[in-house]
N, C-alpha and C positions, 0 to 999 in steps of 0.2 A: 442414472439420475444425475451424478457430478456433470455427466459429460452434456445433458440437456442443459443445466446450469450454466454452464461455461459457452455452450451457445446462445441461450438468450441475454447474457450479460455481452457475448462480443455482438451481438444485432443489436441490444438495446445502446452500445457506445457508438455501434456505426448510425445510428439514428440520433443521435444528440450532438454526434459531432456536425452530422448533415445539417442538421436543423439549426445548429450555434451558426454554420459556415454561412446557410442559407440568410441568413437574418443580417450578418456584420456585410456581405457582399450588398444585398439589398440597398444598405444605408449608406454604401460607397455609392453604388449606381445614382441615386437619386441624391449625390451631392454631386455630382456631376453634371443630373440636367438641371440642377438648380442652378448652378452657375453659368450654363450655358442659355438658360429661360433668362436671365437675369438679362445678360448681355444683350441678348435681343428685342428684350422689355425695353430697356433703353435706349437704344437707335428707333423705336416704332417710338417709345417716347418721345424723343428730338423731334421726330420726322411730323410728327401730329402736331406739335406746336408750332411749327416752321410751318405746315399747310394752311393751318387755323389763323394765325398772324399774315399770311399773306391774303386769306379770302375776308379779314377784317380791312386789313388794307385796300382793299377796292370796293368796301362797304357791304359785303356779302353779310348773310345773316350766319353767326356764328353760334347760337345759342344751341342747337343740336350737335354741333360738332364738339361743344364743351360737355356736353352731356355723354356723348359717345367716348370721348376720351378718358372723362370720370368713370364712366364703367370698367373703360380698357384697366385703368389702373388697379380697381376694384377687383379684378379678377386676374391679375396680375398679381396682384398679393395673395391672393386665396392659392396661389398654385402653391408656395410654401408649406401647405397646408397639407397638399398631397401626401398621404404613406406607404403608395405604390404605383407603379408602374403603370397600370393600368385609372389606376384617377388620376396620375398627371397627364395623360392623353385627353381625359376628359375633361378636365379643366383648361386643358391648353387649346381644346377643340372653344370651349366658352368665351375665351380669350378674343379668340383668332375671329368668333362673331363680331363681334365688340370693333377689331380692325375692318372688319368688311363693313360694316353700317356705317363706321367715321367715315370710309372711302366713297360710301356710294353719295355718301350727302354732300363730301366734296365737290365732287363733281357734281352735282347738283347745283349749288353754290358758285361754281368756277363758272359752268355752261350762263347762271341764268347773269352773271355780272361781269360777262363776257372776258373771261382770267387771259391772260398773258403766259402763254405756254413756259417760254423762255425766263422771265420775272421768275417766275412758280420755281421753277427748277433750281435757277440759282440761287433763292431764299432758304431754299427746303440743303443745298450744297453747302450755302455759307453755315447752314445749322448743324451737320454734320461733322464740318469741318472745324468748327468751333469747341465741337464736341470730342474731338478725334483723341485727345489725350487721357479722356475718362474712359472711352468705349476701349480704345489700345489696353489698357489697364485694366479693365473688365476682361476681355479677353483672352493677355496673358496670365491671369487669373484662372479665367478656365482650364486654360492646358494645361498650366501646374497643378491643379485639380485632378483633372482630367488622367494624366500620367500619374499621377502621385496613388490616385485610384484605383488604375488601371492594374499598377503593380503589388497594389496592397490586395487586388482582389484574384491575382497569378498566386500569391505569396500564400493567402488563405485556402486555395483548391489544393496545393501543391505540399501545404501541411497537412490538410486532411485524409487526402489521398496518400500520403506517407501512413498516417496514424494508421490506415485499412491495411495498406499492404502489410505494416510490421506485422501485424494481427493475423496477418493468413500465414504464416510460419511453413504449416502442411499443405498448400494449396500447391494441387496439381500445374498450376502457370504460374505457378512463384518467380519464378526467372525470368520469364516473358515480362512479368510486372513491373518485377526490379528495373528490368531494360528499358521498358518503355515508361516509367517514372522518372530516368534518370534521362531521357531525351527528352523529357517533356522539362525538367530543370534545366536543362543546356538551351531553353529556347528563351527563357529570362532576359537574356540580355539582345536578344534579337527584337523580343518588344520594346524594351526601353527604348533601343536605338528609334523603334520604329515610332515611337509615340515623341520622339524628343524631334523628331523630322516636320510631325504636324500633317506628314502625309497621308490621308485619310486613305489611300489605295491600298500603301504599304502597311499601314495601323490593322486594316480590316483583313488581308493577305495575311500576315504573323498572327493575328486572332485564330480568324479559320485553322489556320495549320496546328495550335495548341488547342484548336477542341476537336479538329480531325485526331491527333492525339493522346487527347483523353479519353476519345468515344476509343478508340482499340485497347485503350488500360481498361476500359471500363467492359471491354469485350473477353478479355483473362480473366478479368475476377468471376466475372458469370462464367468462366470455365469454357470459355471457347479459345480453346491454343490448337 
């Protein structure tokens, strides 16, 4: 009876601890594509008032492109709104309608008041460029985010995963676990590096390898050594 006791009190802590880890990781992840929704909210913002101010400038009718770009905005804010993963795809998918109607009426607009290819570009350039010190700022924004995330969400697996291991004390790949708990901490500083580079190869290469990693700790504890 003690000994059923003491097993469902260590499954009910490895289920809580799961569930706390899964939850605080969650709301790392999705501060991260908020920051990076944001950033690109804003250059399609510039970019849409630089098109819309150039098809007023050769007298195009702009009243549907204001329309279109009030919606962009409108669901541009609701993505904040998101509490997972899977609705911020789908809001961002609602979003991204919103960019394809302002485009298509652009052009619409450009063709029927015969636009100036060249004009177009460099109005839509100078608005970008004008812009260039807010979006820089946005952006270096997100990777301090983004890394700061990144490693608070290495930091949270890597405390949980300690909490189980101490916990199996008698487990048959006790040692295997230890080992391969203590490579998977030695690979910390390989992401930082990797995430402070900005290089999405080398970011996504050092990821793979700490859940190739994990999936074999996670392969001892189910008692496969």
């Amino acid at each position: 009876m003690r000994r059923m006791l003491l097993l469902f009190l260590l499954i009910s802590l490895m289920f809580y601890t799961a569930s706390a880890q899964m939850d605080d990781n969650l709301r790392l992840q999705l501060e991260v594509r908020f920051a990076n929704l944001d950033r690109i909210a804003k250059a399609l913002d510039v970019s849409m008032d630089a098109l819309a101010s150039y098809i007023a400038s050769i007298n195009g009718d702009t009243s549907k492109l204001k329309e279109f770009k009030s919606g962009f905005e409108s669901k541009a804010a609701d993505l904040k709104t998101a509490k997972s993963n899977l609705e911020i795809d789908s809001k961002a998918k609602a979003t991204a309608e919103k960019v394809g109607f302002f485009w298509e009426e652009y052009k619409v607009q450009f063709d029927a008041n015969k636009g100036n290819l060249f004009l177009a570009l460099k109005q839509l350039s100078d608005a970008l460029k004008a812009a260039k010190p807010e979006l820089d700022s946005m952006t270096g924004k997100y990777w301090q985010v983004r890394k700061d995330n990144a490693l608070q969400i290495y930091d949270n697996d890597v405390e949980a995963a300690q909490k189980i291991v101490d916990l199996l004390q008698k487990h048959k790949c006790k040692t295997q676990m230890d080992s391969k708990l203590e490579e998977i901490k030695s690979s910390r500083s390989e992401l930082e590096s990797a995430l402070y580079s900005k290089n999405e190869i080398q970011i996504i290469n050092t990821q793979s390898k700490i859940i190739l990693l994990a999936q074999q700790l996670g392969d001892f504890a189910a008692g496969k050594c």
